[in-house]
C-alpha positions as CSV (number, residue, x, y, z in Angstrom):
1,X,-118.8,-223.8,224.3
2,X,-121.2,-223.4,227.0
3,X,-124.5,-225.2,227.6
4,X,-126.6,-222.2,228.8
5,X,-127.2,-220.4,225.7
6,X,-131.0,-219.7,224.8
7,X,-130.9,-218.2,221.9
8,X,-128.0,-218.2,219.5
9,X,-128.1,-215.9,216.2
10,X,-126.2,-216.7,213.3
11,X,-126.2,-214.1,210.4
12,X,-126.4,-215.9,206.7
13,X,-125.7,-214.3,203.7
14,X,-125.3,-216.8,201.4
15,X,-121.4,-216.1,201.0
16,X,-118.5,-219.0,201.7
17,X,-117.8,-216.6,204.8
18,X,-121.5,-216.5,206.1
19,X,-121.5,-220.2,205.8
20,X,-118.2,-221.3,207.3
21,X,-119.6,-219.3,210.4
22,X,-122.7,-220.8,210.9
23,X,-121.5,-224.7,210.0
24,X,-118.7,-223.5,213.0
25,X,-121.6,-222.6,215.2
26,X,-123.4,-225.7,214.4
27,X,-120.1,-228.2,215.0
28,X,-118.9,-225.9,218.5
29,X,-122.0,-224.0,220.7
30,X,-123.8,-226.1,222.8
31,X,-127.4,-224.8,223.9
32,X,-129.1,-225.2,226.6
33,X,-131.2,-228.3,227.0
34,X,-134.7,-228.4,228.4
35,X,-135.4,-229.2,231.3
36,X,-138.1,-231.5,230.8
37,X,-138.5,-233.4,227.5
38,X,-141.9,-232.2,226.8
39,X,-140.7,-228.3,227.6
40,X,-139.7,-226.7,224.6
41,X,-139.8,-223.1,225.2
42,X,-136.6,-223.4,228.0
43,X,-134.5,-225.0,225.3
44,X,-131.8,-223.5,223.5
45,X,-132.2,-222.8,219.7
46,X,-130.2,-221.6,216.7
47,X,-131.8,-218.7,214.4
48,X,-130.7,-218.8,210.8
49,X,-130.9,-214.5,210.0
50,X,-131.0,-213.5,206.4
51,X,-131.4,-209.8,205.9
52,X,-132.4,-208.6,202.5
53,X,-131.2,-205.4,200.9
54,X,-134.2,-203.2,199.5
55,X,-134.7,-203.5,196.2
56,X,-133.4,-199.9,195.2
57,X,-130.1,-201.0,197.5
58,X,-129.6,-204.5,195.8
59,X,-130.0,-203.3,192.4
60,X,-127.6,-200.5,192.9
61,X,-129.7,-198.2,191.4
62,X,-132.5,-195.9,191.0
63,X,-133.9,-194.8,188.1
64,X,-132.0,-191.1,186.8
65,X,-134.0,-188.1,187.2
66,X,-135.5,-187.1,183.8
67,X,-133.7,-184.2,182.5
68,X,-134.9,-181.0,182.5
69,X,-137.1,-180.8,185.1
70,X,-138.8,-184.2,185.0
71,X,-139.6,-186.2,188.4
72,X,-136.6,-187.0,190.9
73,X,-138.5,-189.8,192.4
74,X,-140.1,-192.0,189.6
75,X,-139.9,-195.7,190.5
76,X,-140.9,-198.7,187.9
77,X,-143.6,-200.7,189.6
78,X,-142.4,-203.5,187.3
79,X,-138.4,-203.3,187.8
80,X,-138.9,-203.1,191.2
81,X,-141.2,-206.2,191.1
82,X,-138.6,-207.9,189.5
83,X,-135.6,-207.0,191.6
84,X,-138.2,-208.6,194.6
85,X,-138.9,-211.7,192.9
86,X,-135.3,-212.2,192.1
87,X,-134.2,-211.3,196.0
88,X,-136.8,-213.6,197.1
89,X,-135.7,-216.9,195.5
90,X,-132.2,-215.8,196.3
91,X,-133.5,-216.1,200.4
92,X,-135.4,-219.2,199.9
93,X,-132.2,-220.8,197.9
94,X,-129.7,-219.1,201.3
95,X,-132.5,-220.9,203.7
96,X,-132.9,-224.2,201.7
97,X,-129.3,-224.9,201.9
98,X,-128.9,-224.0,205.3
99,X,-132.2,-225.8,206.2
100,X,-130.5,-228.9,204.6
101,X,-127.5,-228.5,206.5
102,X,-129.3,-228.2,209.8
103,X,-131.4,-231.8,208.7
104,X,-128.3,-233.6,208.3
105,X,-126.9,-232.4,211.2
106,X,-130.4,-233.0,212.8
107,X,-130.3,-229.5,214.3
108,X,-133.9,-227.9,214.8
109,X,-133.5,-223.8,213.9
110,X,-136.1,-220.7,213.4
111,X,-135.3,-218.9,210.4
112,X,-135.4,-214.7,210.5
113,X,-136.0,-212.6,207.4
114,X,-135.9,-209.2,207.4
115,X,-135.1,-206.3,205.1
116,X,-132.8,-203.6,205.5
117,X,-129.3,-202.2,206.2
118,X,-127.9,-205.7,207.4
119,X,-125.9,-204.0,210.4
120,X,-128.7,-202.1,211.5
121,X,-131.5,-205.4,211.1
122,X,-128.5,-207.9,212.7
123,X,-128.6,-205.8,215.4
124,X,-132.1,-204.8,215.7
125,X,-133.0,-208.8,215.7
126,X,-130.8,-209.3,218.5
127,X,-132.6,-207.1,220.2
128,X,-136.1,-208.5,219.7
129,X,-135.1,-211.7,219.8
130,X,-133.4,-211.6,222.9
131,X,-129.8,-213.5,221.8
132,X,-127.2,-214.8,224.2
133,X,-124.8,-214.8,221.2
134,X,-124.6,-213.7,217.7
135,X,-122.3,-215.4,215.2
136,X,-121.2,-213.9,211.8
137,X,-119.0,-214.1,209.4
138,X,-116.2,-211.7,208.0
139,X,-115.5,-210.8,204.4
140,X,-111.8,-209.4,205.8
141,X,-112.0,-206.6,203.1
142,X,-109.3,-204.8,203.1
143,X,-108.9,-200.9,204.7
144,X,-109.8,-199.2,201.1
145,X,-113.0,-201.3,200.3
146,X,-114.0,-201.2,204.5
147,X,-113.7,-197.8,204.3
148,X,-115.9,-197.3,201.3
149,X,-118.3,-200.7,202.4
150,X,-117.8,-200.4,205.8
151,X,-117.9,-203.2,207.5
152,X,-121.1,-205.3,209.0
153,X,-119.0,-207.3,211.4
154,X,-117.3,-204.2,212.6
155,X,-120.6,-202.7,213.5
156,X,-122.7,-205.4,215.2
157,X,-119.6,-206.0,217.1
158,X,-119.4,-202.5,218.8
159,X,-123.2,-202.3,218.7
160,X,-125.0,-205.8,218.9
161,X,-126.6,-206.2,222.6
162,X,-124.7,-209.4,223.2
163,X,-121.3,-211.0,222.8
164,X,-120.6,-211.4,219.4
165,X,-118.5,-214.3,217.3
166,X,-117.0,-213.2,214.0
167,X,-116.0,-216.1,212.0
168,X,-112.9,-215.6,209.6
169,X,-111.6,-217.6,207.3
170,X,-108.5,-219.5,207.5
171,X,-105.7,-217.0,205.6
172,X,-107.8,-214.0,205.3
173,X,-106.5,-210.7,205.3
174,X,-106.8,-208.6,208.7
């Protein structure tokens, strides 16, 4: 694919999905090259994206309100501490693998973390950053767990501020 792309997001969540898309990324875009070999800043580059849910998000919960008139808002300093240690090593573990990936396939890449709604950070970083080209992949759920999930692709699709490549694996559902 072409040789003028700059900047070239993929969006990594760790799933089999997530990773098909960004190996397919690696194997089929070509970026642009510099122009001179000590001139870094005109070449093309790959950014590996992670978002993070917030803690309260990830774990699925927040604490119940006590009964009878106790605090609606109490949060566990500890809990919560945990939960971001936990969503931590699961980043670095996502990044390590796809770090390794990108050394065997001796592809230099930025890595993005942020934390967030992923379709609202995707498409925020895309933004910031500038892409030519955002490449995701797609869980295919099916209309009753999209409608209650929504879907991620779906929505940097219609809302991402450049084209957009959702990956889907071979015999998923549409």
């Amino acid at each position: 694919m072409s040789g003028n792309l700059g900047c070239v997001i993929v969006a990594v969540d760790g799933s089999e999905e997530s990773m098909n898309a960004f190996t397919w990324a690696l194997d089929n875009l070509k970026l642009r090259s510099s122009s001179t070999p000590d001139d870094s800043t005109s070449a093309g580059h790959f950014v590996i994206l992670h978002v993070q849910s917030p803690p309260s998000i990830s774990a699925g919960l927040t604490p119940a309100a006590i009964p009878f008139g106790g605090p609606t808002d109490l949060e566990v300093p500890a809990f919560t501490a945990a939960i971001e240690a936990h969503l931590k090593r699961i980043t670095e573990a996502i990044l390590a693998h796809v770090l390794a990936i990108c050394s065997e396939k001796k592809v230099n890449v930025k890595t993005h973390v942020v934390v967030g709604d992923p379709k609202e950070k995707i498409c925020e970083a895309v933004e910031n950053l500038h892409a030519d080209l955002l490449v995701m992949g797609s869980r295919a759920f099916g209309p009753l767990k999209r409608m209650f999930l929504g879907s991620v692709s779906n929505y940097c699709a219609n809302h991402a501020q450049c084209p957009v490549i959702i990956s889907k694996t071979k015999g998923a559902a549409s």
